[in-house]
C-alpha positions in Angstrom: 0.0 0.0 0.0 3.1 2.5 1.1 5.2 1.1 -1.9 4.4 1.1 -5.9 3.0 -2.2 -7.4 5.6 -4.8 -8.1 6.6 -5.1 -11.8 7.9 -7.4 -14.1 9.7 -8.1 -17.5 7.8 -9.3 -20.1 9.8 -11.3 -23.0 7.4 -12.7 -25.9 8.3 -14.3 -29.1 5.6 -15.4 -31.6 5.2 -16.4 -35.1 4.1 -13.1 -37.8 0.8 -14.2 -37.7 -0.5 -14.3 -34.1 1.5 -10.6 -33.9 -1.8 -8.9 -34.4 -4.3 -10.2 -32.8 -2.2 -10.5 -29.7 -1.5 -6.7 -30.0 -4.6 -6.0 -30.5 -6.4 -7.8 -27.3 -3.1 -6.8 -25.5 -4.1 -3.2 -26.7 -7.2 -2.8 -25.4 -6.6 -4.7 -22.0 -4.1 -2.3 -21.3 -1.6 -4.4 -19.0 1.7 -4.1 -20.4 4.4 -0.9 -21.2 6.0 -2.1 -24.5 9.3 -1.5 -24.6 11.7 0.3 -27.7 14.2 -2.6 -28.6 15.7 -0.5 -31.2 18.9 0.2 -29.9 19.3 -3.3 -27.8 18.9 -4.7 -31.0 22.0 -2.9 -32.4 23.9 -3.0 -28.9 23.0 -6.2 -27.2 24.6 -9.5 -27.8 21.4 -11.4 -26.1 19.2 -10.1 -28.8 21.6 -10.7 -31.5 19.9 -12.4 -35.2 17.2 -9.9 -34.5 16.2 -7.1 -36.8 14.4 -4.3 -36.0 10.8 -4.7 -37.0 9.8 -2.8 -39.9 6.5 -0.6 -39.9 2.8 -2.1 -40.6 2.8 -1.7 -44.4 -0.9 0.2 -43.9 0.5 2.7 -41.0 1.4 5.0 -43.6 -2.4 5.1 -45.2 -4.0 5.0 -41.9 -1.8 8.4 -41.1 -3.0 10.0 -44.0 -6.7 8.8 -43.7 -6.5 10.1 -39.9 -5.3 13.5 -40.9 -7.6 14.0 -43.5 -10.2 13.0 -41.1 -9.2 15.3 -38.4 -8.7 18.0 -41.3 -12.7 17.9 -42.0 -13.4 17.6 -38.3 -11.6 21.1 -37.7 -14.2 22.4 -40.5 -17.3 21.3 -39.1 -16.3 22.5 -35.8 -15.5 26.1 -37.6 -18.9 26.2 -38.5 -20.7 25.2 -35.3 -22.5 28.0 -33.3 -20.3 29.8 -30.5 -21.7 28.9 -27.6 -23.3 31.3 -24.5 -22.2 31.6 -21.4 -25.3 29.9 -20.1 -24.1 27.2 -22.3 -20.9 27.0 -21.6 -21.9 26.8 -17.6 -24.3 24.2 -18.2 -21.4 22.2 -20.2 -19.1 22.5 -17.2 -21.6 21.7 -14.7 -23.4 18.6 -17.0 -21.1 17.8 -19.7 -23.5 16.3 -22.6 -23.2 12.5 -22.2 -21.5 11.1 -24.8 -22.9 7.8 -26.4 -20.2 5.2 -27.6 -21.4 2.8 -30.7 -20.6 -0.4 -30.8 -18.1 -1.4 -33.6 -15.9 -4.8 -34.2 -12.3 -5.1 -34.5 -12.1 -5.2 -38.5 -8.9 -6.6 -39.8 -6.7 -3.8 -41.0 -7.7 -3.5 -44.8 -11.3 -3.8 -44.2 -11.0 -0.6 -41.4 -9.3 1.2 -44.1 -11.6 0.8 -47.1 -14.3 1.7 -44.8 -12.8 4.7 -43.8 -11.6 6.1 -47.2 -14.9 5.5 -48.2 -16.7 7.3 -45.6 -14.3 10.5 -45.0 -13.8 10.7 -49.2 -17.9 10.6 -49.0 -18.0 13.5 -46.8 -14.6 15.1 -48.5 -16.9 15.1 -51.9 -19.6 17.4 -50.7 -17.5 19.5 -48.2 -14.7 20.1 -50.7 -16.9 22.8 -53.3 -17.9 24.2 -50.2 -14.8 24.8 -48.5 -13.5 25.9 -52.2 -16.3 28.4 -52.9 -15.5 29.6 -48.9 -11.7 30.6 -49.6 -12.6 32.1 -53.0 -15.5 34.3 -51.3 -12.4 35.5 -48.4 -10.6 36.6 -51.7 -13.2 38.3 -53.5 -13.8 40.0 -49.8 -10.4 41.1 -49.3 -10.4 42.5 -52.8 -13.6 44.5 -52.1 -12.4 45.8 -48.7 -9.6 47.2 -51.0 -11.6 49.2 -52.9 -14.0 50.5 -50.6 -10.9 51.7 -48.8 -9.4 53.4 -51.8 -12.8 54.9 -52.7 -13.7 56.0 -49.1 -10.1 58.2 -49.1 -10.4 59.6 -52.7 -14.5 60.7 -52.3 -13.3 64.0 -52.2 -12.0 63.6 -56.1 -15.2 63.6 -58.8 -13.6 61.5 -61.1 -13.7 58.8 -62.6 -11.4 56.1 -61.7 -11.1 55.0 -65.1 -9.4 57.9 -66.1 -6.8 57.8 -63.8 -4.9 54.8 -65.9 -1.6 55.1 -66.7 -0.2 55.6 -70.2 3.1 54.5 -72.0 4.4 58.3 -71.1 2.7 59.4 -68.4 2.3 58.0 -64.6 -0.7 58.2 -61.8 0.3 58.1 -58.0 -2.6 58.5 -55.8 -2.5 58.0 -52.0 -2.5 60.2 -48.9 -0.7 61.6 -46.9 -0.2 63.9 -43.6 -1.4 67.6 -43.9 1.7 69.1 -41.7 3.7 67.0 -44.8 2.2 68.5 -47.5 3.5 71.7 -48.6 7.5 69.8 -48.2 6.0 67.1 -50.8 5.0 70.1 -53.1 8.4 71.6 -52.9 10.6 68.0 -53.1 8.1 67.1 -56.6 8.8 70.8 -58.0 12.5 70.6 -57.8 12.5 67.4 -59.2 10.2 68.5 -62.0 7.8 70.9 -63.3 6.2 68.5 -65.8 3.2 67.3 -62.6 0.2 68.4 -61.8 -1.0 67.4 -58.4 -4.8 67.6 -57.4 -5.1 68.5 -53.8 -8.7 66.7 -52.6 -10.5 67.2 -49.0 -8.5 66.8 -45.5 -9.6 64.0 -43.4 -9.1 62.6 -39.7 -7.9 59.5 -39.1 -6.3 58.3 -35.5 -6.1 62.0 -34.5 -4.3 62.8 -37.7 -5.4 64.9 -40.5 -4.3 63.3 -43.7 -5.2 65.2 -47.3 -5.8 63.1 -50.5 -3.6 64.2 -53.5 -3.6 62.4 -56.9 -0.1 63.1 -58.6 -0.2 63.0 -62.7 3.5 63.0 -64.1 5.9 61.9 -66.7 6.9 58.4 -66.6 10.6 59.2 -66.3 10.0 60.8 -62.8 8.1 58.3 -61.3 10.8 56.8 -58.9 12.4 60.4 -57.7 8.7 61.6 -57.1 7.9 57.9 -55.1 11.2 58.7 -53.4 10.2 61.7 -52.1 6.9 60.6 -51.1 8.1 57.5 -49.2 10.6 60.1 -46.7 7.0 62.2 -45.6 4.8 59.1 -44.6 2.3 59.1 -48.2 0.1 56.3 -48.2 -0.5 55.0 -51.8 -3.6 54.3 -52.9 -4.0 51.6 -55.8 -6.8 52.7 -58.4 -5.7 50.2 -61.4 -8.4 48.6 -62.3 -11.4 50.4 -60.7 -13.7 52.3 -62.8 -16.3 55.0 -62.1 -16.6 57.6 -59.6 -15.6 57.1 -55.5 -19.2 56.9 -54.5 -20.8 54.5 -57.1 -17.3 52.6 -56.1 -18.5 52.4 -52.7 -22.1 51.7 -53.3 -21.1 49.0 -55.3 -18.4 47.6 -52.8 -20.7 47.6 -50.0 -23.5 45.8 -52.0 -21.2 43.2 -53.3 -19.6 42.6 -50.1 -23.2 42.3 -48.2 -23.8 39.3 -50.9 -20.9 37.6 -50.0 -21.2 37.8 -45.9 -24.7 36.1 -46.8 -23.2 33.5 -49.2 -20.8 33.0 -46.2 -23.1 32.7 -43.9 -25.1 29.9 -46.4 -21.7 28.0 -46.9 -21.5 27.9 -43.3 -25.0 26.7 -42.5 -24.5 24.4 -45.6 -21.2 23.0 -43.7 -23.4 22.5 -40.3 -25.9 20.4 -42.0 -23.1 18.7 -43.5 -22.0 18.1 -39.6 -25.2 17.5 -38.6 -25.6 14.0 -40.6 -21.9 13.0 -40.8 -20.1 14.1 -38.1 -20.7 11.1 -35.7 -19.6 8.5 -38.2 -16.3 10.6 -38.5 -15.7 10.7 -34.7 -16.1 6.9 -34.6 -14.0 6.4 -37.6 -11.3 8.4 -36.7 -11.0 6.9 -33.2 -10.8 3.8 -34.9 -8.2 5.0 -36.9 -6.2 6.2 -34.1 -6.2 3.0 -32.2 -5.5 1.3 -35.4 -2.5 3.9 -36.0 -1.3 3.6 -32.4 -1.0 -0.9 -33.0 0.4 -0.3 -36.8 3.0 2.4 -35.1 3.7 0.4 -32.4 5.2 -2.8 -34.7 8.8 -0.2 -34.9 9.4 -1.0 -30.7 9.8 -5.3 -31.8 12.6 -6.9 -33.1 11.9 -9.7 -35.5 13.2 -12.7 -37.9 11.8 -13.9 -40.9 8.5 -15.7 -38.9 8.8 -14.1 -35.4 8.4 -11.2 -33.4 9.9 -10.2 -30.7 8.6 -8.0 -27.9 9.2 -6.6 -24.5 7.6 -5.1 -22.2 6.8 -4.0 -18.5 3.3 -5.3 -16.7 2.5 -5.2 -13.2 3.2 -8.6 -11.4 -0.6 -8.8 -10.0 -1.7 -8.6 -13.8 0.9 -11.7 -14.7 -1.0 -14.3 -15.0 -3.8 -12.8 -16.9 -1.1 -11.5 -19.5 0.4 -14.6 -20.0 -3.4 -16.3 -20.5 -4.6 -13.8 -22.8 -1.5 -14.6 -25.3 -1.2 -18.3 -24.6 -5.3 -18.0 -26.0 -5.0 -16.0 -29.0 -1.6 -18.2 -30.2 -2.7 -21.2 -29.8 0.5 -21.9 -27.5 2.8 -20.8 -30.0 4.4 -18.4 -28.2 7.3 -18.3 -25.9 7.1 -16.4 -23.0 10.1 -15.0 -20.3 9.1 -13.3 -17.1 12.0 -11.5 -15.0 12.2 -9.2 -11.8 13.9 -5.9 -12.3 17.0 -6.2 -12.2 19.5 -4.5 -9.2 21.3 -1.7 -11.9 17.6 -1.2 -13.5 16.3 -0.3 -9.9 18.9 1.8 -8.5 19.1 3.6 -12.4 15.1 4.5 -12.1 14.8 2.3 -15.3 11.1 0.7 -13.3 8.4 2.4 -14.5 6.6 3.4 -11.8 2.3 1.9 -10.6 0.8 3.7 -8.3 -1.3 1.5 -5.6 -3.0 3.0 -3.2 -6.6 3.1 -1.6 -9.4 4.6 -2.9 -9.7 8.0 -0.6 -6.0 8.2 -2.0 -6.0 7.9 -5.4 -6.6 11.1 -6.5 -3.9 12.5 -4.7 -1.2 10.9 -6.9 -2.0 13.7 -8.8 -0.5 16.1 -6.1 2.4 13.8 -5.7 2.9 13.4 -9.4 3.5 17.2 -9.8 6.7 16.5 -8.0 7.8 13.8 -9.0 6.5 9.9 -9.8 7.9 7.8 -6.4 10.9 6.1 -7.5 10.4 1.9 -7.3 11.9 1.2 -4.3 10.8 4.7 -2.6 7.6 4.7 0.2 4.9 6.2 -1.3 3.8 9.3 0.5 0.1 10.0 -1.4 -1.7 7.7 1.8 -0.6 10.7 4.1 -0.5 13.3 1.7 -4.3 12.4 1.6 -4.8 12.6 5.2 -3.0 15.8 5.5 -3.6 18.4 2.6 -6.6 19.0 2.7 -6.3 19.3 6.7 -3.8 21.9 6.2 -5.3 23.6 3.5 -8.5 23.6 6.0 -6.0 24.7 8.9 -5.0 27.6 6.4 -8.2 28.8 5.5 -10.5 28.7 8.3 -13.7 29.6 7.4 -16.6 27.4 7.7 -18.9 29.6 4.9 -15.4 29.6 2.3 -15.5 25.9 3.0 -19.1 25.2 2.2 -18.4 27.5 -1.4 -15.0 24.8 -2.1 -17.1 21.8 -1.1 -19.9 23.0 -3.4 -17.3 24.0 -6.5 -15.4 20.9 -5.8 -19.2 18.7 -6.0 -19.5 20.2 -9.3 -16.1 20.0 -10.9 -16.5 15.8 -9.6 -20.1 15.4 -11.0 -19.4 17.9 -13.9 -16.3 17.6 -16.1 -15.3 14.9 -13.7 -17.8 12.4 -15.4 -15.4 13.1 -18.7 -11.9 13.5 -17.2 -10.0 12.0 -14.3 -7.7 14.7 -13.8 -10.7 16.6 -13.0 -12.6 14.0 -11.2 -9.4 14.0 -8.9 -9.3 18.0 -8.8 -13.2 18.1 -7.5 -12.4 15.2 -4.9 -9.8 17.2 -3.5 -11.3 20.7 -3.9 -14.4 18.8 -1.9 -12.5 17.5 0.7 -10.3 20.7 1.2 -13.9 22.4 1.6 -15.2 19.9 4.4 -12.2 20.5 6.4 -12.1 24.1 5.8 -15.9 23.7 7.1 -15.4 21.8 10.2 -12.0 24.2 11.1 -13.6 27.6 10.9 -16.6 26.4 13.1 -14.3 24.9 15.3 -12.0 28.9 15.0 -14.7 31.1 14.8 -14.6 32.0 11.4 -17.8 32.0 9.7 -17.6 35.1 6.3 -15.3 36.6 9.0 -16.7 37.9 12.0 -20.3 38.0 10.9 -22.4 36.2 12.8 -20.9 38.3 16.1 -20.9 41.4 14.1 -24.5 41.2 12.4 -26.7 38.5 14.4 -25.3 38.4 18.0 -24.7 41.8 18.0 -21.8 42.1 19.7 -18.6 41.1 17.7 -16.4 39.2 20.5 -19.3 37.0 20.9 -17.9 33.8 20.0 -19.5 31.0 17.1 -21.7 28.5 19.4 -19.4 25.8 17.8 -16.2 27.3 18.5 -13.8 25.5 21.0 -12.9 27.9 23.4 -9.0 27.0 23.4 -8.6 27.2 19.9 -10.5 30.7 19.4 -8.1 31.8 16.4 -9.5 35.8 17.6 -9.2 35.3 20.9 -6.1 32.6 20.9 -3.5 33.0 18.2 -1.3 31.5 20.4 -2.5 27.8 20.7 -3.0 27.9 17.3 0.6 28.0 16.9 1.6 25.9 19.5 -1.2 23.1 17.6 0.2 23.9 14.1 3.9 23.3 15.3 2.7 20.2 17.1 1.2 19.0 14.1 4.1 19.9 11.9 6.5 17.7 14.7 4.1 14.9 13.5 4.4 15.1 10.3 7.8 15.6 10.0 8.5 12.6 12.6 6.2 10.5 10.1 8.8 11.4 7.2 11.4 10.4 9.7 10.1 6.7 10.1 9.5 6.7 6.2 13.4 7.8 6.1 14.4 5.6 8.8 12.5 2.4 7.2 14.3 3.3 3.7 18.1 4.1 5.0 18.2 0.6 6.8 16.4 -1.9 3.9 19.3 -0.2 1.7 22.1 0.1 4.2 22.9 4.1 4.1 24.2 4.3 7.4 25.3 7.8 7.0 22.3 9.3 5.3 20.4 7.2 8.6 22.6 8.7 11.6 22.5 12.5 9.5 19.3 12.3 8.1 16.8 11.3 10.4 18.6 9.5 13.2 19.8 12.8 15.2 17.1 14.5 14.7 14.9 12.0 16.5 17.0 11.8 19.2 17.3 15.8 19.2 13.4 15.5 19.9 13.7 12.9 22.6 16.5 15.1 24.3 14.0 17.4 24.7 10.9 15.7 25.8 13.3 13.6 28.5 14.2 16.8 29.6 10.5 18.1 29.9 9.9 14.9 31.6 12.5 14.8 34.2 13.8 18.3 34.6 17.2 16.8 34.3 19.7 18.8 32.5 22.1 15.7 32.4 19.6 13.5 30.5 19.2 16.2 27.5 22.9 16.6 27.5 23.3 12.9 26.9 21.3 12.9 24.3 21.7 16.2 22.7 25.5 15.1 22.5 25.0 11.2 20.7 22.7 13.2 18.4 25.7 15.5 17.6 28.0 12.6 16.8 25.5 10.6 14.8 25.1 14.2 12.8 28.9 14.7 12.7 29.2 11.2 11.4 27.3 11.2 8.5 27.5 14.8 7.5 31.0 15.9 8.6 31.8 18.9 10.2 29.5 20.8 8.0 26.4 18.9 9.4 26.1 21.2 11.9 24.7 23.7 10.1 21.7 21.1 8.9 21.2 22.4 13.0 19.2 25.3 11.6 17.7 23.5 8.7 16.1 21.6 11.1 15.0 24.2 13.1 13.3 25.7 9.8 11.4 23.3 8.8 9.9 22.7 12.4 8.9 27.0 12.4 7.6 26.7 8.6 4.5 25.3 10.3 4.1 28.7 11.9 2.9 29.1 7.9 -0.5 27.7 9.8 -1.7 29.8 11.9 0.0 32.8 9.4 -2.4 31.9 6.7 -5.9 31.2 9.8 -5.2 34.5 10.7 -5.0 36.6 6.9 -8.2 35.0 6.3 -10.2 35.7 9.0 -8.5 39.3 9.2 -9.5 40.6 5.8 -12.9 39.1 7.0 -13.1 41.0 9.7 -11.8 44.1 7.6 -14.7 43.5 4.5 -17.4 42.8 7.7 -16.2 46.6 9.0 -16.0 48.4 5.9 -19.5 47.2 4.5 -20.9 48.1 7.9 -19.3 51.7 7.9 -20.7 53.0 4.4 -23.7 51.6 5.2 -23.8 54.0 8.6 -22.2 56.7 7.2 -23.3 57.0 4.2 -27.3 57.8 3.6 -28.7 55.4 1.1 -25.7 54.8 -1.0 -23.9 53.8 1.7 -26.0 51.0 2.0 -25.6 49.9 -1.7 -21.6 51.0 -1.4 -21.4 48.5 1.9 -22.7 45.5 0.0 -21.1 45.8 -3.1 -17.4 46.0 -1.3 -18.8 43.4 1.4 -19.2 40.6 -1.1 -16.2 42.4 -3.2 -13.5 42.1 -0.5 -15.0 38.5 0.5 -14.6 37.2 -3.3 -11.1 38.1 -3.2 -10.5 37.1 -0.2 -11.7 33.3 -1.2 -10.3 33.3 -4.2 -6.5 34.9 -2.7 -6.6 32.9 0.1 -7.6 29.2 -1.2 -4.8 29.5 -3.3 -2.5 30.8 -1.1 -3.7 27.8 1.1 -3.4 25.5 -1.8 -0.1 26.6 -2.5 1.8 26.1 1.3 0.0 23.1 1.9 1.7 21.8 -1.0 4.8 23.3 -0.2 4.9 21.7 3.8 4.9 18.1 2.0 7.0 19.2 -0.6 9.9 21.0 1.3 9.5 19.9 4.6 8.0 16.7 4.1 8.9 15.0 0.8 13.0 16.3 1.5 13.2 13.9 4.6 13.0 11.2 2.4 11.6 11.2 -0.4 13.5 10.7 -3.7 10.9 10.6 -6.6 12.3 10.9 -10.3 11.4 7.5 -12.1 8.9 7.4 -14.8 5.1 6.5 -14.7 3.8 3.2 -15.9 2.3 4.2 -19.2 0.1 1.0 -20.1 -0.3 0.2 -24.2 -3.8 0.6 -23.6 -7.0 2.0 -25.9 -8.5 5.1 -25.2 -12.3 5.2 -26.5 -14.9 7.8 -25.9 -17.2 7.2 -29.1 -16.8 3.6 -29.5 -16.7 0.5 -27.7 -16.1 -3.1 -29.2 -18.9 -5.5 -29.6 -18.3 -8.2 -27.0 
């Protein structure tokens, strides 16, 4: 229960054609962690005669099929409707149910041919859509273009057409900034005299006044007059290829582009019918796909011979005998089949992946535990009292029975909500639920109920005390056994990583890392509580001064200093009552300031008062949950975890199918 699941080595060699069907079973069981022989093929002498095994001659189609696939999936999705809010909180708090069909495990080629068929169905009616869609954003862009143009030359009653370009002669047209003009005139006139430039009407744009000019000149001065331009920020203005004047430009820019945003809007409504009657077959087929890709991919990781395949893998020990039943089924016994136990190097090398077992209050903890690190194989596994503890510290932190009962409501809906589709959020809402119940039953315990406001606004008198608080433990009244609780419960917890330390030092013989580690600090403890006990200065000397040698013997001289390491990690508990006391201080603080603008302030102060009563109280949750969140996870981290934990191996990632809209027929 305190140590991962045992695992073994897996060895399997069978004949070509039992490969896939044991994959596949072996795929959707999800027992084993296939391992890459590539490069023990090419290094090993054990595994010598073997090739590497050469991809599944359909993985390359199945790839293809699956991105196309995927590819029209992304369109019909474009064209759904965005949803509302009201939506999207419905979606988070009853995620639409999703109902898997039933399909059988086709032989590759037949899965294949399905699935061209099916997504090059769809692919026929979608395409012309999709075509006509990118030639409408072209036509829109040009449109927008001339609209522009038209909108800064309106000034000019002319028609565009005019305004072409000859073999002798040159148009520029554009705009540029007022306080720019007169130097553009004077640059164009030394330059030439053969221009005529045609000043239109000023115009604001971004707090700048820019004044359209169209600029009719010889060819041969084009460039030097563009040059000139270029220096005094002109904006050119493209009219090749309009014709008529600005406004029946415009007119006729807006009409066309109106025409499009509704053929748009048809091509997309066309697209969502499409969706509407295809788009569950493609979800189903393209999970199948991707299963099938993941099995055809997977054929690189074996070595082989002419008839055989080789494979290895990792599957927990408890799972052994199923393993080896399943394959001795689907081959008919002709298969050979080598179990081994990890060997010494691979353990001490982290080369175990690592299976988390632990009970089912506990489970969703690993998540915690896996943010720092996976437990290494021969490690305890902390998640048991990380369960136990977190959320009591985070309630410790917090202390407020009403913040608890919002957490334990937002952490029933993340488990019953999204949870229903995801375990990383299932495990979230358990925790989050948890954290709320202890937060509950600590801040009626405290006093802390939104603050000080039962006192404040139903007793009437504000150091009236909760009915449930324990009179000791008043955090307002009695800060000071609230410390004295949280650094006895912080001795605990670090005495419990002492045992786990102590336990792990001995079964691998680190003597040192036993007397430095853990050792002297347990009998630094006992010095103190024999002292306590008998007054004697003589029996914590003793003590103190074997604790000292055990600490000089496996640290060195140096070790001393691990004195005040010690000593720090028994005062970050003080983090505790830090944290009880924020919370129900800037409770206290909202409870006042609502309850002065109220007073003080005729009628608005009564609206004033509630708006920055719940404003300061939403913060305060929100700032003061994570804040919680955050040094509970840093007291099992630091403090806890660095006693003895070691971590750093990898997960047990099982070859295993992961369907949402299929299942197999059984």
């Amino acid at each position: 229960m305190f140590r991962p699941a045992k695992m073994q080595k897996i060895s399997i060699v069978t004949l070509n054609q039992y490969t896939k069907p044991v994959i596949d079973i072996l795929h959707e069981k999800g027992y084993i962690q296939i391992e890459d022989l590539t490069e023990s093929i090419q290094e090993s002498e054990e595994l010598k005669g073997l090739d590497v095994s050469k991809q599944d001659p359909h993985a390359s189609r199945i790839a293809s099929l699956s991105m196309k696939c995927n590819s029209i999936l992304d369109t019909l999705k474009s064209a759904e409707k965005s949803m509302s809010m009201v939506d999207v909180v419905k979606g988070f708090i009853s995620p639409k149910k999703i109902d898997s069909k039933e399909v059988e495990n086709l032989p590759t080629t037949e899965l294949v041919d399905k699935a061209d068929e099916i997504i090059n169905k769809v692919d026929a009616v979608l395409g012309p859509i999709e075509s006509r869609i990118n030639e409408i954003g072209t036509e829109e862009t040009k449109y927008k273009e001339s609209l522009n143009v038209a909108n800064q030359l309106k000034s000019f009653d002319i028609d565009f057409a005019h305004l072409q370009e000859t073999k002798y002669t040159k148009i520029v047209s554009g705009r540029i900034p007022s306080e720019n003009l007169s130097e553009a005139k004077k640059g164009i006139e030394e330059i030439t005299d053969r221009v005529e430039i045609f000043e239109g009407k000023a115009n604001s744009d971004d707090d700048k006044t820019f004044v359209p000019i169209i600029i009719v000149t010889a060819s041969e001065f084009e460039e030097d007059i563009s040059s000139v331009l270029r220096r005094l920020e002109f904006e050119k203005l493209d009219v090749t290829g309009l014709s008529g004047k600005p406004n029946e430009i415009i007119e006729a820019s807006k009409s066309k582009l109106d025409e499009l945003k509704k053929e748009r809007k048809q091509c997309i409504k066309d697209i969502g019918e499409v969706g509407q009657r295809s788009k569950e077959h493609l979800l189903v087929i393209n999970e199948q796909l991707e299963l099938e890709k993941e099995r055809t991919e997977i054929y690189s990781y074996f070595g082989e011979t002419n008839s055989t395949k080789a494979i290895k893998a990792w599957v927990v020990k408890d799972d052994v005998e199923e393993t080896l039943s399943i394959i001795d089924e689907v081959t008919d016994g002709n298969s050979i089949i080598e179990l081994e136990d990890p060997t010494e190097e691979e353990i001490e090398n982290n080369k175990v992946p690592v299976k988390q077992q632990n009970p089912g209050f506990a489970k969703p903890y690993e998540l915690l535990v896996n943010m720092y690190s996976a437990p290494n194989y021969k490690d305890i596994d902390p998640t048991i009292i990380m369960a136990i503890c977190f959320p009591f510290f985070f309630g410790y932190c917090l202390t407020d029975a009403f913040y608890g009962i919002i957490l334990a409501i937002v952490g029933l809906v993340l488990y019953t909500g999204l949870g229903k589709t995801s375990k990383t959020y299932k495990s979230f809402g358990t925790i989050v639920t948890q954290c709320g119940i202890w937060t509950f039953i600590l801040g009626l315990a405290t006093g802390g109920f939104i603050g000080d406001f039962v006192p404040r606004f139903i007793l009437g008198d504000v150091n009236a005390p909760l009915p449930t608080v324990i009179p000791d433990i008043n955090a307002f009244v009695h800060p000071e056994n609230i410390l004295i609780l949280a650094i006895i419960i912080g001795l605990i917890h670090l005495n419990i990583a002492f045992l786990f330390g102590i336990i792990d030092n001995v079964k691998r013989g680190n003597i040192k890392q036993l007397c430095a580690g853990q050792l002297c600090w347990v009998l630094i403890e006992l010095a103190i509580v024999g002292y306590l006990l008998t007054n004697s200065i003589y029996v914590l000397a003793a003590i103190a001064i074997v604790a000292l040698l055990l600490l000089l013997y496996g640290s060195g001289p140096m070790g001393v200093m691990d004195i005040f390491g010690f000593l720090g990690d028994i005062l970050s508990y003080s983090r505790l009552l830090a944290l009880c006391l924020s919370t129900g201080g800037i409770g206290m603080t909202a409870n006042l300031l609502g309850q002065l603008l109220a007073g003080m302030i005729p009628y608005v102060g009564i609206v004033l008062g509630i708006i920055v009563f719940f404003g300061v109280h939403l913060f305060n949750i929100a700032f003061q949950s994570m804040g919680s969140f955050i040094h509970s996870l840093r007291l099992h981290f630091v403090e806890f975890f660095g006693n003895f934990y070691e971590g750093e191996s990898d997960e047990f990632v099982p070859f295993k199918a992961s369907r949402i809209y299929t299942k197999l027929k059984k």
